[in-house]
N, C-alpha and C positions, 0 to 999 in steps of 0.2 A: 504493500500500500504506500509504496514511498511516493506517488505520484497524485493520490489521491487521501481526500479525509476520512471518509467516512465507507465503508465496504461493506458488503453483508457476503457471508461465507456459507455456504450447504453441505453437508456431508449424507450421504445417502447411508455406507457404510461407514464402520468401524475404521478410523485410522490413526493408526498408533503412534505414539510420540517419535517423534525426530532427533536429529541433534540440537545439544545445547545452542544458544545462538543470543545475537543481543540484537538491540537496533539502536540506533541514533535520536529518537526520537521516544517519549512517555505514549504511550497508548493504551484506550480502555476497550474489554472485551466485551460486550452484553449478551449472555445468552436467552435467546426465544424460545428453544426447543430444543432437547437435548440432553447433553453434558459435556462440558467440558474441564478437564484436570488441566493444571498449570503445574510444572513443577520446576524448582527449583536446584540447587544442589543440598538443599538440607528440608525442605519438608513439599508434597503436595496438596496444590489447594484446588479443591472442590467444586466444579461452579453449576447448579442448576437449571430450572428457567425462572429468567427473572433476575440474577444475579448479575452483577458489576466488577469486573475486574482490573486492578488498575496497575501497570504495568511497567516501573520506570524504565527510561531511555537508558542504555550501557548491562543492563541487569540481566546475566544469565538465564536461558530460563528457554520451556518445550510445551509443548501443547501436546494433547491428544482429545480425540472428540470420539463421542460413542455414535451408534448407527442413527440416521435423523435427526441430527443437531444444522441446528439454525443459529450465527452467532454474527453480531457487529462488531467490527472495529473500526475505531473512531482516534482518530491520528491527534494528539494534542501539540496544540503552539506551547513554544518556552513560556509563554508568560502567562498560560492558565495552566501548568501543572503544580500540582496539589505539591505540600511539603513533606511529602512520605520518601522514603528511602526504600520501603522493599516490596516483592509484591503482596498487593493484601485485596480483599474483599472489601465495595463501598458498600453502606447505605444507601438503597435506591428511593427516592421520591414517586409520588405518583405522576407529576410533571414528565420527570426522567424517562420511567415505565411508558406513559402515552407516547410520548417521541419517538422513542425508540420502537414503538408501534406503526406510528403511521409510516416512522420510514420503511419498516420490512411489507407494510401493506401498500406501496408507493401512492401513498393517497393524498404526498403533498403538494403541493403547487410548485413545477420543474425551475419556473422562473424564479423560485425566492430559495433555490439550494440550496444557496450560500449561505442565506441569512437562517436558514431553519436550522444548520450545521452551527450557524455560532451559537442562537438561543443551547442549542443541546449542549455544547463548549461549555457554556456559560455553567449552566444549571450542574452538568459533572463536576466542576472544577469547586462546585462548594460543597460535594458527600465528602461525608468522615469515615474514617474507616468499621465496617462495622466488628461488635464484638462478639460476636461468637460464632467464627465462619466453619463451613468443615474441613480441617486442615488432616492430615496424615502427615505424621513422622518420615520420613524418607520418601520411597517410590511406596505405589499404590501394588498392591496383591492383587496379579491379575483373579484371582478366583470370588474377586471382589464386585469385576463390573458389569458379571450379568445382575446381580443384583441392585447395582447402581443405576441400570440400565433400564430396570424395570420401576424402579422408584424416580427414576426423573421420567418416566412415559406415563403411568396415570396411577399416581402416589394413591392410597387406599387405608384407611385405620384398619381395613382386616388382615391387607397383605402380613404374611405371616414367612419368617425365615424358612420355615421348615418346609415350605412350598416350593420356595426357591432353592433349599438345599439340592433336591434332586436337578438341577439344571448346573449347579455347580461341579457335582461330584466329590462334595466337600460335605462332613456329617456337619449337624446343627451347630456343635460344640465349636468345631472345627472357625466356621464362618463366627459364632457369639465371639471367639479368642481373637479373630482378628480384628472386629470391628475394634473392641473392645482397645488390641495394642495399637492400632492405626489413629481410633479418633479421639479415643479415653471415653465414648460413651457405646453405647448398648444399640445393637440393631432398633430395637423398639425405640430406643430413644431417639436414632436418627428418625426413623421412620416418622414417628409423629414431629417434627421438628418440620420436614421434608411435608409433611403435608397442611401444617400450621402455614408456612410460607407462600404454600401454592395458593392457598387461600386468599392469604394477603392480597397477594399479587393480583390474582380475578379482582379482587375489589378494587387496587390501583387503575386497570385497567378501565374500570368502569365511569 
């Protein structure tokens, strides 16, 4: 995106992280649909639909996207980049959320691009980081993302691990240990957190 601000990215399939890499330039990620991990050289972060990811300029750092993820990136000027040092999770506004709607639904007026790209500039450059993103400790366990994969496509208070165990290949205990050592909390715990959000988020939307 070095030629342009604002992108919107599709992944039909699964495709797996890259090399480390940096850019020149701070940029935020929005995911619409999907998932996508960010990781670092020391922990990775989690990003749903609906979530904000903010990316500084020079910083290490790999993407992977699960099957049907839909994602913007939005190229920030030097002088609205936020005063964070690493990568993290924003706070999304409802503002933010709508924006970032109409643009993947191209419903805005072609002639005011520019200016619809700064309003959105603007309104990212004032989220704070949020607190409680879902981060993992190192690299992500791949026996982790069909079930991440099925909690970012239609989050449910019934989905129940043991359902998905069989798709893993992995016994209950197996997947409970790892959420457990990757996020410091409990399947169930993501889960409902993972469907608390989605919530939100329909409501933002609205």
């Amino acid at each position: 995106m070095e030629d342009k601000r604002l992108i919107l990215k599709q992944y039909e399939s699964h495709r797996p992280p890259g090399d480390f890499h940096t850019h020149s330039y701070s940029h935020l990620a929005y995911v619409h649909q999907g998932c996508q991990i960010v990781s670092t050289d020391k922990h990775s972060l989690l990003s749903m639909p609906g979530s904000l990811v903010y990316i500084p300029a020079y910083t290490p750092h790999r993407a992977e996207f699960l099957k049907r993820s839909q994602v913007s990136l939005l190229k920030l000027p030097s002088n609205s980049t936020p005063n964070i040092k690493a990568v993290c999770m924003l706070d999304v506004s409802p503002i933010i959320t709508q924006l970032f709607s109409v643009w993947k639904n191209k419903t805005q007026d072609p002639k005011l691009a520019d200016q619809y790209i700064d309003v959105l500039i603007d309104q990212c450059s004032r989220c704070a980081p949020t607190t409680h993103p879902f981060v993992a400790q190192g690299s992500m366990d791949r026996r982790l993302l069909i079930i991440i994969e099925a909690l970012s496509d239609k989050p449910t208070i019934k989905m129940s691990i043991s359902q998905l165990s069989q798709k893993t290949g992995a016994s209950v205990r197996t997947l409970n240990r790892l959420f457990l050592s990757h996020f410091k909390a409990s399947f169930k715990e993501i889960r409902n957190k993972v469907v608390m959000e989605r919530a939100e988020q329909m409501m933002k939307k609205a």
